[in-house]
N, C-alpha and C positions, 0 to 999 in steps of 0.2 A: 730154799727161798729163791724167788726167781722174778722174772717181768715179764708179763705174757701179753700180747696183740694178737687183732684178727681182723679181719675185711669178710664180710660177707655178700657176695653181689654176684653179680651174672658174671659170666666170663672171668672169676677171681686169679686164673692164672696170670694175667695182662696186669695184674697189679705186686708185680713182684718189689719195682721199685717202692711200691710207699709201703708194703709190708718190710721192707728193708729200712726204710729210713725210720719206722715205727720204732724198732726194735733198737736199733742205731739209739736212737734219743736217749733210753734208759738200757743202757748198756751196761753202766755202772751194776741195775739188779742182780746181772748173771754174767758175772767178768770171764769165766772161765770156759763161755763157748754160746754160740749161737746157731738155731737152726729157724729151717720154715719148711711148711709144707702147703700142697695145693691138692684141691679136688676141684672140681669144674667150679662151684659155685662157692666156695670157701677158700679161704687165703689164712693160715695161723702163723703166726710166727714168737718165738720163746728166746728169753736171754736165762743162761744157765748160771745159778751158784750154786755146788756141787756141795751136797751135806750127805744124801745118804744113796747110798748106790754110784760111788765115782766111775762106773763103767761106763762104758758104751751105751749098756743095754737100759740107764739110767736117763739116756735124753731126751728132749721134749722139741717138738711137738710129738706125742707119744702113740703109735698105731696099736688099737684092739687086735689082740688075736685074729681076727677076724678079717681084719683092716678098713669092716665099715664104721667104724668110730676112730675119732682121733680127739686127742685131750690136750687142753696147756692147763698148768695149775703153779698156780704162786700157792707160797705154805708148805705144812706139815699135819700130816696127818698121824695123831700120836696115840701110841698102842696099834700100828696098821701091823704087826705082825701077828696079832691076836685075830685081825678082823679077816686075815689070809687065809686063816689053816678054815676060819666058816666058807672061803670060796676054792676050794680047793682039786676044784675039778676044772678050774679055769686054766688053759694054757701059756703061763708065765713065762716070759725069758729074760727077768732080772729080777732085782731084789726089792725094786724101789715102794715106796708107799703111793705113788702117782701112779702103777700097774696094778694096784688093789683099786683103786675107782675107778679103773675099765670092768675091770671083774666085776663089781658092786654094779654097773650100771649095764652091763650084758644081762643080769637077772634081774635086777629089779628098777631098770629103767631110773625114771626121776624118784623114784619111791628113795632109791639108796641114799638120799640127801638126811633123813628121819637117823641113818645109825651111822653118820659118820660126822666123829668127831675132832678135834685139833683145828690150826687156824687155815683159813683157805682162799680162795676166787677162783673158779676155775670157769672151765667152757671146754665142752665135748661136741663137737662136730658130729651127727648121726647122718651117713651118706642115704643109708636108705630113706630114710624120712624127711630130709631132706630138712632139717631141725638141726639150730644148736640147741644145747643147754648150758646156762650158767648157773651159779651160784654163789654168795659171798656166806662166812660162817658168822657165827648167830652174834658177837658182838663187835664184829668191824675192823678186825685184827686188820685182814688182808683187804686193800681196795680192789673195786672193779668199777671201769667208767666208762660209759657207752656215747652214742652221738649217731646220727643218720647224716651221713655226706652228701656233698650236691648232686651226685645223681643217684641219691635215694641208697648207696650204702649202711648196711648197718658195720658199725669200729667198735669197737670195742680195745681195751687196755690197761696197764696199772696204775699208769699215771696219764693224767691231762695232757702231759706234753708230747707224749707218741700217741697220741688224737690230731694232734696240733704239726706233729712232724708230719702223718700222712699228707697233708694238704688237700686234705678234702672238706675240710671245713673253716669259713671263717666265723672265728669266737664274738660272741656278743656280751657286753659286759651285763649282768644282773643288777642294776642300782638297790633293787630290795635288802641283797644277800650284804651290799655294802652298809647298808642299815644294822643289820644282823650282826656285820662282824665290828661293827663301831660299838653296838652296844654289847657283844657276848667276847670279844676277842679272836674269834673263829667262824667259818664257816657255816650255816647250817649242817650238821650231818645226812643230810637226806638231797640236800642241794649242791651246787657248785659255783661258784662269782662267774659261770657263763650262764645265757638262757638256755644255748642250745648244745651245752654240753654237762649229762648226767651222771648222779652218783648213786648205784644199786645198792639199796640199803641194809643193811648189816642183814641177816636171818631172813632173806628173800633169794628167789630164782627167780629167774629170767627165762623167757624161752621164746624163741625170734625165728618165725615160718611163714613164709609167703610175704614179707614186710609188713608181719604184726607183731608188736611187742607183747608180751602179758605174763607180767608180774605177779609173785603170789607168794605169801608168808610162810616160812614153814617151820616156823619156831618163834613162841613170844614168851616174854621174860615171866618166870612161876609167880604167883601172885598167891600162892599157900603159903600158912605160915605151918609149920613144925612142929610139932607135938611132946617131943624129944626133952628130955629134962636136961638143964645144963652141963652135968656129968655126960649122961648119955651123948650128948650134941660137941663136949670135947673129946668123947674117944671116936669118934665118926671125922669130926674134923682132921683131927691128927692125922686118922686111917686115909682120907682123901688127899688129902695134900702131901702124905709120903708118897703115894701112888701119883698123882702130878708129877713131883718132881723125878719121879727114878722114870716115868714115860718120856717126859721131857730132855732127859741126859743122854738119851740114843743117840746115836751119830756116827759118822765114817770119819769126822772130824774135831778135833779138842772143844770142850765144851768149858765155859767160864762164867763170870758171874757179877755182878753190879753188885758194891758191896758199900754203902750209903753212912753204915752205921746206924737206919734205923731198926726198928721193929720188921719189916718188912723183907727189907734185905737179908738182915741177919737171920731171919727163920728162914730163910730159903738157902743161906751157905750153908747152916745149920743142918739142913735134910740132906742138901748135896753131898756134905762131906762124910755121910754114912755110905755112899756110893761112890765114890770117886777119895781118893788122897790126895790133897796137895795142890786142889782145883786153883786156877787161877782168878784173883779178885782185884777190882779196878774199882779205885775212888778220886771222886772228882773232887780235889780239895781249896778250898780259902782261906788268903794265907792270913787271915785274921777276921774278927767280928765272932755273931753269933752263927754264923753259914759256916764256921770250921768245922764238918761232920770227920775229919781224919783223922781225931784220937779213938774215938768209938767205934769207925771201920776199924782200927788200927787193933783196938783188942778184940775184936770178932778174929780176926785174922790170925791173930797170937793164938785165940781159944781153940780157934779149928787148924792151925796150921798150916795155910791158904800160900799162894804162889800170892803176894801182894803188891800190888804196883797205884801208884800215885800220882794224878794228875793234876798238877800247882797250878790255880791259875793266879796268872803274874798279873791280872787288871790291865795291860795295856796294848791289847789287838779287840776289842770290844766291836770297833767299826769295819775291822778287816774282816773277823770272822760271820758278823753281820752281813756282810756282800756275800762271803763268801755261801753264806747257808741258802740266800735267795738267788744267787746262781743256781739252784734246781728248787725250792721252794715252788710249786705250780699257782699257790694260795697264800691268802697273806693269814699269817696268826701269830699273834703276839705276845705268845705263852714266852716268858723270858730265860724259862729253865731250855728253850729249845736250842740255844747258843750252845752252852757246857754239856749238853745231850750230844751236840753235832761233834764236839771235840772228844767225849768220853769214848763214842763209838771208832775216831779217827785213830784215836789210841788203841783201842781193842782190835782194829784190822789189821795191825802190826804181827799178832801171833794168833788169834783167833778168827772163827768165823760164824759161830756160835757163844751169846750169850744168853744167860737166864737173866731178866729182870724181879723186882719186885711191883711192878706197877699193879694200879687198881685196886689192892689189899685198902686201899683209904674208904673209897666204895663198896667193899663188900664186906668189912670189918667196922666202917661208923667211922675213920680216922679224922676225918677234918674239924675242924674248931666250931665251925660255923653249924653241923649238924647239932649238939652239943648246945650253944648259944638258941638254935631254933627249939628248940626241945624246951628250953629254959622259958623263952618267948610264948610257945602256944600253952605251958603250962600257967604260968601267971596273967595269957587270955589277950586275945587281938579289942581294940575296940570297934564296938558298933560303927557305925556313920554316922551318925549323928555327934556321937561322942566326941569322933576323930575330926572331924571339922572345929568342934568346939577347942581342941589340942592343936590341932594343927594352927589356927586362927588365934590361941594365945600365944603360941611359938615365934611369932612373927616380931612379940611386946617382949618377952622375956623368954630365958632359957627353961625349958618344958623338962629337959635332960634326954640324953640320946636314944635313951632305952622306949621312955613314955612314947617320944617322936617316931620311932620306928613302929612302937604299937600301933599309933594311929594311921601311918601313914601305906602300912602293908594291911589288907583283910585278913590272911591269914597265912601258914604256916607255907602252901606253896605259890601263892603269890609272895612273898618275902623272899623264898628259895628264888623264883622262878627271875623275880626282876630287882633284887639286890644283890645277892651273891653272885660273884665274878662279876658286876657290871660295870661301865666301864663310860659309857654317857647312854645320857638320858632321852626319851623319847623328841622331847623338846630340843634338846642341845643336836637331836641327830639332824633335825630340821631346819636348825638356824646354820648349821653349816651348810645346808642346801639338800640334802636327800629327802622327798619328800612320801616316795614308797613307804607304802605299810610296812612294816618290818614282819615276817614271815613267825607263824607261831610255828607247835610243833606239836604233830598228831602221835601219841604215846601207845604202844600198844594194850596198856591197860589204865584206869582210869585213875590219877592219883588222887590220894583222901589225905586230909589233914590229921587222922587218925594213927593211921599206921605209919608208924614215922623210916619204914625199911621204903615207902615212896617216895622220899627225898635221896633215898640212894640208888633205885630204880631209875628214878627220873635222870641222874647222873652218869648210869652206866646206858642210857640210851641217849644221849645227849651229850655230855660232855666227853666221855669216855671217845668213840670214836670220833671226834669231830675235832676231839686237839689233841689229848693223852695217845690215843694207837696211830692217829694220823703222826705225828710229834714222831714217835717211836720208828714206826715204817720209813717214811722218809730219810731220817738221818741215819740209822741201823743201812739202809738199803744204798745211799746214797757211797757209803764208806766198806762197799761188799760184805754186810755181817747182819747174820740173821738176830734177831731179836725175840727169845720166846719165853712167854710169861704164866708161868705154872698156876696162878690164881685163876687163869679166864679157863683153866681145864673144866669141861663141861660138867661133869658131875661135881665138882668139888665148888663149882661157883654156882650150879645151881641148889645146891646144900645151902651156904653161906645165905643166898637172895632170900630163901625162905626161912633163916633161923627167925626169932622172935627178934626185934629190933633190940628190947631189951636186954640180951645178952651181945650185943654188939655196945651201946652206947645207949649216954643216960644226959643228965642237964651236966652231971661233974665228971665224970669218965666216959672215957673214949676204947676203940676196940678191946675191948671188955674179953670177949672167947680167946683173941691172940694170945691174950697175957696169962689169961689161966691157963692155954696148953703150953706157950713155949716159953715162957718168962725163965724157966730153970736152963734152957735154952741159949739166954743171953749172959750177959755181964750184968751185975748189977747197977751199972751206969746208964748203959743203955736201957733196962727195964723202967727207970724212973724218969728219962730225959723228956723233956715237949719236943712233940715236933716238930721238925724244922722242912722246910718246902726246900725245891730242888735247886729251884730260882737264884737270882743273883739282886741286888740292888738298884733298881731302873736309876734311880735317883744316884747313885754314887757311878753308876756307867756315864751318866749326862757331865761328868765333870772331865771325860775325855777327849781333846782337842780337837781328836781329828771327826768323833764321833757328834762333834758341835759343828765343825765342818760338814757333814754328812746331811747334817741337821739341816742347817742353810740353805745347802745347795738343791734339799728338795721341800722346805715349808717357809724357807721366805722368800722363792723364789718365784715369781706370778707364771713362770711359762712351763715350771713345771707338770708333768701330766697329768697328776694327783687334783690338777684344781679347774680338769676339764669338769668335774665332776663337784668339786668340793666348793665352797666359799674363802677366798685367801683372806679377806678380813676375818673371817670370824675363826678360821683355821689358828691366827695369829694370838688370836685370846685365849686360846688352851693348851700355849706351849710353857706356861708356867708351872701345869699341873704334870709334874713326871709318867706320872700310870696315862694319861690320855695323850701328851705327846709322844709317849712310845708308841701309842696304836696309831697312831698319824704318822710317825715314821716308817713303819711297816708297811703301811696302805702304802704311802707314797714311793718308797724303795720297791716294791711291788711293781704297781705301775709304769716307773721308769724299766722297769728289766722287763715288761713282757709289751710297749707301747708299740713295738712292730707288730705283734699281734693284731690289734688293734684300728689300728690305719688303714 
């Protein structure tokens, strides 16, 4: 796991200082060593965290055999020793999985993108052709972010801010993507809060020659459904995700593990601990309420006999660690599990550098509530329009009740998904505070139906999934030197999952349905019957922290704040009573204030 920059331009050796300062900015990605290299017309430069191949022969910016290609790549490529002995006539001198896609792309050029799997962003420099090539892997694990400099450089990088260290470009803010992130929490995934700073989309390459970009898919999400009987479909499961997890445990360094106490976590300690003894496991715990997940970490760990360690949070640095995460935050998102995500990892870089998570198993299993409630909703039937005027227009005289009122006021099963769930203000409300941008839709690569209900979790793992969930992950994991890798997005095993029958995932009254048939014997029987519970924290019971009321002040009632070059201060002022929409106003605005020299 690593942070990779590049300059591509004319005379690229003259630009040693901002490939320096590029790599400088995210330094944190790759504590343990940095290089660059140059060819006339190319500038690469790599920050190192050393996972596999701690040699010499393991560093990047990486020279082909050949030395007309050179490569940087953030990620893991897992199972590369399987994918080495098929290039085997390639002239290797180390061990690393970054030297098998030199190999992979000496024979078969950009094709080798089609069989190479685990999480990725890379960029190969081809001298003869005078070509880079990029590419990001198929659901957005690893960033890549591009930009054209003032004198027509193409930059490329991992994160926004070694775009922003080179000094070649000034940022412009996107008022749209502020619409976007008022009303979804996040980012666009396909966008960036600059105009003229981009983000390459999950399962696309890049390829940049003569200063022409051209972008092109090379993988979109299965849109088959399975055929498989549910028996058959949990011995196949089972089979995939042991094989995830013993790919994923490779390393030249101790490998650990997020252990939550749900469903999720606990099948993944559960596999590990067939392959490893004694693995170390990390819970973020609260010291009261129903967010206590660390009796149920706590018997997973007993069951499997886990290295266990515990992180209390005591409720009162809320505001401290808040600054502290948007000290490198490049975007504002206001996922509130991203605080105890930044601390879980701060803890785990203590003795690890490698953890397994559970994420995305909610997407590709049916786990959330709301899939479950929709399911309930388009079976008992959306109303007409006509109808829904008639509803909505007696809802105004008396209570209609919340269920009837949501029938009428969504058509159907993915406009409900699409513009209720996670939302956060309204198209309306984005307006009166002053944004008056369309707010940006989102082109899917396959066409969702109200039918197949596995397109409310498609739409999620293209959409939500990279844009808060693995941005969320990357960031903090990267920020605290520690890799982050997540044995569900293992490509055969998640594109298994995407095409089971919805129905064996979740229904109007259960939820991941296949998990519990293969691993329920797996768990404790406390864990098999618990609800569950989100990562998150209490916006509402954080607002009662002093200093974080402070914090609050000093950037939403205060008119010279930066936040309201843009926003409405009166109307700002009306939506601090609602905790979920004054968090996303404090985010925006704490944003703001930390990146305002940008800007100027």
């Amino acid at each position: 796991m690593c942070g990779i920059a590049g300059i591509i331009t004319h005379n690229a050796r003259n630009y040693q200082s901002e490939i320096q300062r590029m790599t400088d900015a995210i330094a944190y990605r790759g504590p343990d060593s940095s290089h660059h290299e140059f060819y006339d017309n190319a500038a690469l430069g790599h920050r190192r965290l050393s996972i596999i191949d701690l040699s010499e022969n393991g560093k990047q910016p990486m020279f082909s055999s050949t030395k007309k290609e050179c490569i940087v790549l953030n990620g893991e490529i897992y199972g590369y020793q399987a994918i080495k002995d098929q290039y085997s006539d390639y002239s290797y001198h180390g061990s690393s999985d970054t030297e098998v896609v030199l190999a992979m792309y000496q024979k078969k050029e950009k094709n080798l993108i089609h069989d190479l799997p685990g999480m990725f962003a890379f960029a190969i420099w081809d001298e003869e052709k005078q070509e880079l090539f990029c590419a990001r892997d198929r659901f957005g694990e690893k960033p890549f972010y591009y930009a054209v400099g003032k004198n027509g450089e193409f930059i490329f990088a991992s994160e926004i801010k070694a775009i922003l260290a080179s000094g070649l470009i000034k940022p412009e803010i996107d008022k749209a993507q502020i619409a976007y992130y008022l009303k979804n929490g996040y980012i666009h995934p396909h966008k960036t809060i600059y105009k003229n700073i981009f983000n390459l989309k999950p399962a696309h390459t890049l390829v940049y020659k003569e200063g022409k970009i051209d972008i092109k898919p090379y993988w979109t999400i299965p849109t088959e459904t399975s055929k498989l009987s549910m028996d058959e479909s949990i011995e196949k499961f089972k089979y995939l995700l042991d094989n995830a997890i013993k790919k994923q445990m490779i390393a030249d360094v101790p490998v650990g593990s997020f252990l939550s106490g749900g469903l999720d976590s606990s099948t993944i300690v559960a596999v590990a601990s067939k392959y490893k003894e004694n693995i170390k496991t990390l819970v973020y715990g609260y010291e009261s309420g129903d967010l206590n997940e660390m009796p149920y970490a706590q018997a997973i760990a007993d069951k499997y006999k886990t290295d266990h360690h515990i992180l209390l949070d005591k409720k009162q640095k809320i505001s401290e660690t808040l600054q502290e995460v948007y000290s490198y935050m490049d975007e504002p998102l206001m996922d509130s599990s991203l605080l105890p995500t930044h601390l879980i990892f701060k803890e785990a870089a203590k003795d690890l550098k490698v953890i397994l998570s559970g994420d995305v198993g909610d997407e590709l299993f049916g786990g959330y509530t709301f899939y479950k409630y929709n399911i309930n909703l388009s079976q008992k039937g959306f109303y007409p329009d006509y109808l829904s005027k008639m509803i909505l227009l007696a809802g105004k005289f008396r209570d209609m009740g919340s269920e009837r009122r949501i029938r009428a006021e969504y058509r159907d099963t993915i406009d409900y998904h699409q513009n209720k769930v996670r939302n956060y203000f309204t198209v309306s409300e984005i307006r009166q505070l002053g944004i008056t941008e369309e707010i940006p839709g989102q082109e899917f690569s396959f066409k969702p139906t109200n039918t197949d209900f596995n397109d409310l979790m498609r739409i999620d793992l293209e959409k939500y999934v990279p844009a808060n969930m693995l941005l969320k992950g990357d960031r903090t994991s990267m920020y605290n030197s520690v890799e982050v890798r997540i044995p569900f997005l293992d490509i055969d095993f998640a594109e298994f999952c995407i095409q089971m029958p919805w129905q064996y995932k979740v229904n109007s009254t259960e939820d991941k349905i296949i998990l519990r048939k293969a691993y329920s014997k797996a768990w404790t029987e406390e864990i098999a019957v618990r609800k569950k519970n989100g990562f998150g924290a209490s916006v509402k019971e954080w607002f009662k922290e002093t200093e974080l009321q402070d914090l609050s002040k000093e950037l939403l009632e205060n008119k010279e704040s930066y936040i309201f070059n843009f926003l409405d201060f009166n109307e700002v002022q009306k939506k601090l009573n609602r905790h979920h929409q004054h968090w996303n106003l404090l985010i925006l605005a704490l944003w703001f204030q930390n990146n305002k020299n940008h800007l100027q």
